[in-house]
C-alpha positions in Angstrom: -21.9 2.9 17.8 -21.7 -0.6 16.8 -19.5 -1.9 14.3 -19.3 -5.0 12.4 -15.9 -5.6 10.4 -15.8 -7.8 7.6 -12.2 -8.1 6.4 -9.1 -9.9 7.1 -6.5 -9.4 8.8 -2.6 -11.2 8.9 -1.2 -13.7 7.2 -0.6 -13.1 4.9 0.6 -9.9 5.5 -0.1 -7.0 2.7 -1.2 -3.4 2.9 -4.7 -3.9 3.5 -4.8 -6.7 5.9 -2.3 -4.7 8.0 -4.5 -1.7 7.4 -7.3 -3.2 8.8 -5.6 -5.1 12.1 -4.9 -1.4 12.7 -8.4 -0.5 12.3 -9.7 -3.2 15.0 -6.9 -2.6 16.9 -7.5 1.0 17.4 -11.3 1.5 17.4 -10.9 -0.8 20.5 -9.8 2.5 22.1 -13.2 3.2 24.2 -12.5 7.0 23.5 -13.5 6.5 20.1 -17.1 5.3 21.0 -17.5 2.1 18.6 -17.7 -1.5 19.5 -16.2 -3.7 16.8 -17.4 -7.1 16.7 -15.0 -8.9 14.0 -15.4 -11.4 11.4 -12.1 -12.8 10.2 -12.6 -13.5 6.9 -9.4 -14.6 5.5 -9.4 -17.1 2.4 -5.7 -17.2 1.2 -2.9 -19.0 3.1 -0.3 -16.7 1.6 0.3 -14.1 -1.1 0.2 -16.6 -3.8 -2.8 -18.0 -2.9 -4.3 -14.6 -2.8 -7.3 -14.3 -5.2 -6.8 -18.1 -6.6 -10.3 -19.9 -6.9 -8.8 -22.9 -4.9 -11.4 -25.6 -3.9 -12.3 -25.0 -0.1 -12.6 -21.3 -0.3 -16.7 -20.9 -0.8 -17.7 -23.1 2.2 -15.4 -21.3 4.3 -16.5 -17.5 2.8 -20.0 -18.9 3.3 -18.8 -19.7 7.2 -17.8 -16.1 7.5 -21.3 -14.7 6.1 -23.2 -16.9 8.8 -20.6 -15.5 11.4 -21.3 -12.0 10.3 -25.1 -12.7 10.3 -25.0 -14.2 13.9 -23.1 -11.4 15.0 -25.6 -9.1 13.7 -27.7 -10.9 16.2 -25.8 -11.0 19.4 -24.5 -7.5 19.0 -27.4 -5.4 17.3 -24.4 -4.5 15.5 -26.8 -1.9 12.5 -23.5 -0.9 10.5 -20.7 -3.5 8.2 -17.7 -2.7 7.0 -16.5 -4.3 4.2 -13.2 -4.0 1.8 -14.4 -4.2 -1.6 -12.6 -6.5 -4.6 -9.9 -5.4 -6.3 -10.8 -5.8 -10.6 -10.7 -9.3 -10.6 -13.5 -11.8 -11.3 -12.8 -14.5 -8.4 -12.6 -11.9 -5.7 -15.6 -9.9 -6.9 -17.9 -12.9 -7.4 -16.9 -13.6 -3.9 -18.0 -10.2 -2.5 -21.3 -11.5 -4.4 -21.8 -13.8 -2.3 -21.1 -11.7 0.7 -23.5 -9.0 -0.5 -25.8 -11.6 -1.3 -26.0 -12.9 2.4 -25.0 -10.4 4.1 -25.7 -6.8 3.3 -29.8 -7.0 4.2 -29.0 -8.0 7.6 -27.8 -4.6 8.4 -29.3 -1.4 7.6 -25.9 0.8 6.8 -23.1 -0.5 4.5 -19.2 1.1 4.5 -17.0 0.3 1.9 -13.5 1.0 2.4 -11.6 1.1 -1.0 -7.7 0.1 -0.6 -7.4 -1.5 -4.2 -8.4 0.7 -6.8 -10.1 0.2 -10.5 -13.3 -1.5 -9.9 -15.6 0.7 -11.3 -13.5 1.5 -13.9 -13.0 -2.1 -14.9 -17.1 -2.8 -14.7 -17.5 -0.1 -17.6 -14.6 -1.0 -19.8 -14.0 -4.8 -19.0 -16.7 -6.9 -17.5 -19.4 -8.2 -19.2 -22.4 -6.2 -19.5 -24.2 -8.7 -17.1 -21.5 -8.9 -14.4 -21.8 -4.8 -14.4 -25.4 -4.7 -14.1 -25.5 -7.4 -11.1 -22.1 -5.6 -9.3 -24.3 -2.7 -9.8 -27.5 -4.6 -8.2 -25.4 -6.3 -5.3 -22.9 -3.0 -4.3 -24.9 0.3 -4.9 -25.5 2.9 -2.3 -23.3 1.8 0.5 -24.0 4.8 3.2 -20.3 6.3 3.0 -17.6 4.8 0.7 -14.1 5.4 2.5 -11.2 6.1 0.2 -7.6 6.5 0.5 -6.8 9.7 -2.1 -8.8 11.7 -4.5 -7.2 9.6 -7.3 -9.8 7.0 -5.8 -12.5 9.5 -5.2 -14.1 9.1 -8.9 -13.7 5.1 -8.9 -15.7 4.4 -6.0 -18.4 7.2 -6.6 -19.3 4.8 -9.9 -21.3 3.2 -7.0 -23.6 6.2 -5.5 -22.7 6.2 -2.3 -24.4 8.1 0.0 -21.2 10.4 1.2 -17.2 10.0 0.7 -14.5 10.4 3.0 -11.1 10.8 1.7 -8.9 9.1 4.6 -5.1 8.5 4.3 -3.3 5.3 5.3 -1.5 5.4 8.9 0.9 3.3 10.3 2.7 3.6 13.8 5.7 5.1 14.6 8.4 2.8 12.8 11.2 5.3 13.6 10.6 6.8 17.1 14.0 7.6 17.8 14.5 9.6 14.8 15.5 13.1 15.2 18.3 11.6 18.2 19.7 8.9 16.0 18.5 8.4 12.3 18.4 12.2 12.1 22.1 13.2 12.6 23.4 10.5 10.8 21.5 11.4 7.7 22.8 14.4 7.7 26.7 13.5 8.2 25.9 10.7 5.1 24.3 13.6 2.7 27.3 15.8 3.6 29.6 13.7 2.6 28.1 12.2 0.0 27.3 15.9 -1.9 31.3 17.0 -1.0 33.1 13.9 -1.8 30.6 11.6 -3.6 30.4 8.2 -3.1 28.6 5.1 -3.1 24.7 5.8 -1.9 22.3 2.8 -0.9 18.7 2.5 -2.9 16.3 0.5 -0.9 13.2 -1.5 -2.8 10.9 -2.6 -0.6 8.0 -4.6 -1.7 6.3 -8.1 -3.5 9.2 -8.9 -6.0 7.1 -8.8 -9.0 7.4 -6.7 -12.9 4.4 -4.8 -11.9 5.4 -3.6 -8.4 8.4 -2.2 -10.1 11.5 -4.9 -9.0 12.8 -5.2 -13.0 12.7 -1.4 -13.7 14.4 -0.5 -10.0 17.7 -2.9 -11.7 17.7 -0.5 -14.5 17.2 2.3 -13.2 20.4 1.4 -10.8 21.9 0.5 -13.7 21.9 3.8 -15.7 22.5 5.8 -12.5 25.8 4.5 -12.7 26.1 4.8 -16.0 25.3 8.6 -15.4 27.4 9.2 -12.4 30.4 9.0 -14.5 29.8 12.8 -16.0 28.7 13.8 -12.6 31.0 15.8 -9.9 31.1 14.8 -7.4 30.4 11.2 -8.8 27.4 9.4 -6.6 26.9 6.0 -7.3 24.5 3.5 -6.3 23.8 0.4 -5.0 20.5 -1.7 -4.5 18.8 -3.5 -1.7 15.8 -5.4 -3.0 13.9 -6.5 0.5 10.8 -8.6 -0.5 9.7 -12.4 -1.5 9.1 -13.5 -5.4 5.3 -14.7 -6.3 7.0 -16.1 -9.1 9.8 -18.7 -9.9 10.3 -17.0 -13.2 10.7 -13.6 -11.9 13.4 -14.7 -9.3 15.6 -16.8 -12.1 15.1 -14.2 -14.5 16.2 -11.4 -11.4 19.5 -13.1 -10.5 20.1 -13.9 -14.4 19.8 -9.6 -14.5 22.3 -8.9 -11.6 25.0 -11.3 -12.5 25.4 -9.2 -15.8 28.6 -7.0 -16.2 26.9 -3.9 -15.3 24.9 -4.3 -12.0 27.7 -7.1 -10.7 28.3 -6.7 -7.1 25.4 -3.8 -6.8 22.5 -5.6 -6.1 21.6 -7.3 -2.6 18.5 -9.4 -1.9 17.8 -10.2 1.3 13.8 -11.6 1.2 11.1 -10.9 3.2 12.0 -8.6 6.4 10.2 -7.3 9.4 10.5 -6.1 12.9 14.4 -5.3 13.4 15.6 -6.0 10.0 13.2 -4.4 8.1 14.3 -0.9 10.5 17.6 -2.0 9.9 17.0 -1.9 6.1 15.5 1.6 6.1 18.0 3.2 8.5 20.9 1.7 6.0 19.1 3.4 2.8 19.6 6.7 1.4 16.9 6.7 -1.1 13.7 4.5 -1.4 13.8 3.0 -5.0 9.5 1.9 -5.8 8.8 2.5 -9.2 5.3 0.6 -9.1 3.2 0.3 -12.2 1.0 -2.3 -9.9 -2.8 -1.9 -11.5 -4.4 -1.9 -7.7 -2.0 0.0 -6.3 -3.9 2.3 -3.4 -1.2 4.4 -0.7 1.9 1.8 -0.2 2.6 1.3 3.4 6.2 0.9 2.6 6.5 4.5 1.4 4.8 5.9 4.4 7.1 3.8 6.1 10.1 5.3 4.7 8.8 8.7 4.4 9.1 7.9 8.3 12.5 6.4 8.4 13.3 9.8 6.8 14.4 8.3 2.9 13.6 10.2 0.0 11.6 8.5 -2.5 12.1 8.0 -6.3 8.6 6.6 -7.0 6.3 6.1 -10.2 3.9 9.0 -11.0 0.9 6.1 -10.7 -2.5 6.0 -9.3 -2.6 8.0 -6.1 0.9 8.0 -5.1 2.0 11.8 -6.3 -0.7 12.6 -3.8 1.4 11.4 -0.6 4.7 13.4 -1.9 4.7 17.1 -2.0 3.9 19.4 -4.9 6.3 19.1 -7.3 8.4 16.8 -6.0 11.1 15.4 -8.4 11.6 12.3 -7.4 8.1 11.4 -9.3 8.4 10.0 -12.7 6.6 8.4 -15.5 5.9 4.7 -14.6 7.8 2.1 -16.5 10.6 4.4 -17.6 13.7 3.4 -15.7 15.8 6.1 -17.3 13.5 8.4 -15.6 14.1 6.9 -12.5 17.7 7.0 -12.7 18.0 10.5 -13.6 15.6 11.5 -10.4 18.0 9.5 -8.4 21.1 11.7 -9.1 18.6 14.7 -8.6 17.2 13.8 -5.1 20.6 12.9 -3.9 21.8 16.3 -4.4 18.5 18.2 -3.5 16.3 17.2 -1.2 16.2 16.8 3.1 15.3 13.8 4.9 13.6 15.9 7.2 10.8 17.0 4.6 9.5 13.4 4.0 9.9 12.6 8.1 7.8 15.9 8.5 5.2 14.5 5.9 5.3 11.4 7.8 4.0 12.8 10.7 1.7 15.6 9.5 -0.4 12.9 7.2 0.3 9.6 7.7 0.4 8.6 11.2 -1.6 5.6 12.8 -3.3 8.3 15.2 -4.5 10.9 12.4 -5.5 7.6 10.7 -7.7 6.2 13.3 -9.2 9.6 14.0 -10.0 10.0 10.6 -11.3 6.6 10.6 -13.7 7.0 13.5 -15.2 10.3 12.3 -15.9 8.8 8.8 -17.9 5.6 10.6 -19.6 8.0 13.0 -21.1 9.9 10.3 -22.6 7.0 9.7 -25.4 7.4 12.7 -27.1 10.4 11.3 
């Protein structure tokens, strides 16, 4: 099979332009049977420029669309793979263009659905004759790829031919874990459920209202307000790893932790990778996201700590109770930080690290991933 991929990959680094340098980094695996011929086609500089109409961007998109055209060409690539817009009229218009160009070149079309809420937001919010040209342009694609069964109903608002529910993957971040991380989770919980103590929340993510950061500060907040009827008495502390979009948001963030009752509880420490971002997981006890972010899809940071073996106090939003198990009480209404805080005092004396590290490797690894991956895309050929 040959493959075309139309999609970016890092910088700027988010979920789905690391998703998809895993994608072309796997599929290059000759056991898999697919040659990937990629088209780069990355428009934003860096997270803020991310969906911004900036001058410069349509030469260059139209750049990409002769690249993918010519590649067509030289590699009798038949199949495209494309990641669809999020809601949002600059980056759909765009994929108009691509669709435009691009899509009659090739006779079978893959969408790939990371962001979430299209097709809901052509029926409710776009105007009647952006719906009926998105409808024109994107119809039919020959197997639309999404990430849960929350997404399932979104992307079926465009016929496709046949869906494949495939999870996110990422490798390994914690290879080492039942030697190391392991044992001294389980000394930590120990003491901290006899004796009490101070346990570390770990946010992990852009540092914006709707990704959570604001509501993770008050839900730390009231934990400690509720740990003072609680025996043994578990308080918390917050590490808030990530870089602000907005100037705002990070004056109005250090304006919240200097107050009286988060004072000396709250760490930022910016953007991390590699080693420090391990280093932030393996220092955590619980993994603080309560995301109310409209396009959210599967969060590579909670697969990520899933791995590291934290237990998650999350939002109950789009298609994230789907990567947690059934019932799991660390899930709670979005935008409710005394929810959140409540949860925390319940998963710290509950739950085992070694559930989410076993969930981890049972449905999110890069290898299950790419397996998936190259099934869906082979179904393609008949």
């Amino acid at each position: 099979m040959k493959l075309l991929v139309f999609a970016h990959v890092p910088p700027p680094l988010h979920g789905q332009s690391q998703m998809v340098q895993y994608l072309v980094d796997g599929l290059a695996d000759p056991r898999h049977g697919i040659q990937i011929h990629h088209v780069d086609a990355r428009l934003s500089t860096d997270l803020t420029d991310v969906g911004s109409t900036r001058g410069g961007k349509l030469p260059r998109l139209v750049r990409y669309c002769m690249q993918a055209i010519l590649g067509r060409l030289r590699s009798g690539a038949a199949t495209w793979y494309l990641v669809p817009s999020p809601p949002k009229r600059s980056s759909l218009y765009r994929d108009w263009i691509v669709m435009l160009l691009v899509r009659p070149w090739f006779r079978r079309t893959i969408f790939h659905w990371h962001a979430v809420g299209l097709g809901e937001w052509l029926e409710t919010h776009a105007r009647p004759w952006e719906r009926w040209l998105t409808h024109q342009l994107m119809d039919r694609p020959d197997v639309a790829i999404v990430l849960s069964a929350f997404n399932q109903p979104d992307a079926e608002r465009f016929r496709p031919r046949s869906v494949a529910i495939v999870p996110n993957g990422i490798p390994d971040p914690c290879p080492g874990y039942d030697e190391t991380v392991a044992r001294a989770r389980d000394r930590r919980w120990a003491g901290l459920r006899a004796s009490g103590g101070v346990a570390r929340a770990l946010f992990l993510a852009n540092c914006t209202p709707d990704k959570g950061v604001f509501d993770a500060l008050e839900a730390i907040a009231l934990a400690n307000a509720n740990a003072r009827s609680m025996d043994p008495a578990i308080e918390w502390e917050l590490v808030v790893a990530g870089g602000f979009v907005q100037t705002a948001d990070e004056a109005a963030f250090h304006q919240r932790i200097a107050q009286p009752d988060l004072a000396g509880r709250v760490r930022h420490v910016g953007f991390v990778s590699g080693a420090s971002k391990a280093r932030a997981f393996a220092d955590a006890d619980v993994f603080l996201y309560p995301s109310y972010f409209a396009n959210e899809g599967q969060p590579l940071a909670l697969i990520e700590a899933m791995a590291h073996g934290l237990v998650p106090v999350s939002s109950r939003w789009r298609g994230i109770p789907e990567m947690l198990p059934a019932s799991y009480p660390g899930l709670v209404p979005a935008r409710d930080p005394a929810a959140a805080a409540r949860a925390l005092g319940i998963v710290a004396r509950t739950q085992d690290h070694r559930v989410m590290r076993a969930r981890y490797l049972g449905h999110y690894s890069l290898e299950a991933h790419i397996s998936a991956m190259s099934s869906a895309l082979h179904g393609t050929d008949s």
